[in-house]
C-alpha positions in Angstrom: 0.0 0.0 0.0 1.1 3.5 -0.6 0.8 6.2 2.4 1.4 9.6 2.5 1.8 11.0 6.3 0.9 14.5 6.4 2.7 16.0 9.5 5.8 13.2 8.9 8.6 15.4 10.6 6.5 15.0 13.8 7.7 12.6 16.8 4.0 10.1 15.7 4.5 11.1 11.5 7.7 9.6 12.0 7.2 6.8 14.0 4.5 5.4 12.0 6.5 5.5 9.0 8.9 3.7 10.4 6.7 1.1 10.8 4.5 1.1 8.1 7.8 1.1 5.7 9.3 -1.6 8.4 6.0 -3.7 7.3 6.5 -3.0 3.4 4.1 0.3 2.7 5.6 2.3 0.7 5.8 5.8 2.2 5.7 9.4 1.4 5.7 12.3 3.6 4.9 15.9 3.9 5.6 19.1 6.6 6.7 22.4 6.9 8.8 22.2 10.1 7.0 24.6 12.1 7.7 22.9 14.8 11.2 23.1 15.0 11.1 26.7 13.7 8.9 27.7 16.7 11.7 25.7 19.2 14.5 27.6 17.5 12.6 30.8 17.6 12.1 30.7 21.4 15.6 30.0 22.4 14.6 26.2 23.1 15.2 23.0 21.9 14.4 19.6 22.1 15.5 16.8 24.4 17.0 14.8 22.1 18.7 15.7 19.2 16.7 15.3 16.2 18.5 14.8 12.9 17.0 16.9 9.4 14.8 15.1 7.0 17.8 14.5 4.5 19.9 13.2 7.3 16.7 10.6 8.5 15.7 9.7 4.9 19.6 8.5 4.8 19.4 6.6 7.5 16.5 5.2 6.3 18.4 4.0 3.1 21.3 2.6 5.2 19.1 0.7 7.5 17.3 -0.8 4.1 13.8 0.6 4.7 14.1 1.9 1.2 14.0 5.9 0.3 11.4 8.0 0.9 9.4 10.6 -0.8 9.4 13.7 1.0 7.5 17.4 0.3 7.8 20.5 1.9 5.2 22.3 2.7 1.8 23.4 4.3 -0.7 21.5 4.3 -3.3 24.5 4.5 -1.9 25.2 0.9 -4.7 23.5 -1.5 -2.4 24.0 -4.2 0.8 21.8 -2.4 -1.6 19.1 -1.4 -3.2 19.0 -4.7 0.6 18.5 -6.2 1.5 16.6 -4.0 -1.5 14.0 -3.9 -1.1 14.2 -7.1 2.5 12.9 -7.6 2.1 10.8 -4.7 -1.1 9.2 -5.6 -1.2 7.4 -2.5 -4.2 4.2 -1.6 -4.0 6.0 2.1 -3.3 9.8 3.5 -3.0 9.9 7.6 -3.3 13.7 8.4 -1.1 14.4 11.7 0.3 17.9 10.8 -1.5 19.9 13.7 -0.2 22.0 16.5 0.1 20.9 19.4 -1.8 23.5 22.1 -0.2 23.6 25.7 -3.1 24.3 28.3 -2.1 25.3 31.7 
């Protein structure tokens, strides 16, 4: 099956891929790394490091998952999901590109 993760930079995006690809899927993925501009922007960062997407997509290589596809952008942009889905053509789409909002 082919899947295209929508919010794949993300700590469950990426997870899942890992695992679908691990079971055979063929994966594609999309984000605009909001996430980690909004850590860098506050001064912050995160627990553990996390590599780039070209630097994870490598790994994936080396560790013989395969490639995969990846596409930067928003997914609020009807014209980048409609390219996208388009050169994608993925059976599945799982949407997890949200932000996160901390309630205290």
């Amino acid at each position: 099956m082919k899947v295209l993760i929508l919010g794949v930079d993300g700590y469950i995006g990426w997870s899942l891929a890992l695992r679908l690809m691990k079971r055979g899927h063929t994966v594609a993925g999309a984000d605009n790394f909001i996430t980690r501009r909004r850590v860098r922007e506050v001064g912050s960062a995160s627990a553990l490091p996390i590599s780039s997407m070209d630097v994870r997509i490598k790994g994936l290589e080396t560790a013989g998952y395969g490639g995969m596809e990846f596409f930067k952008g928003d997914v609020s942009n009807a014209d980048f999901m409609y390219r996208t889905i388009r050169a994608v053509q993925p059976d599945t789409v799982i949407h997890l590109a949200e932000q996160e909002t901390v309630k205290s």
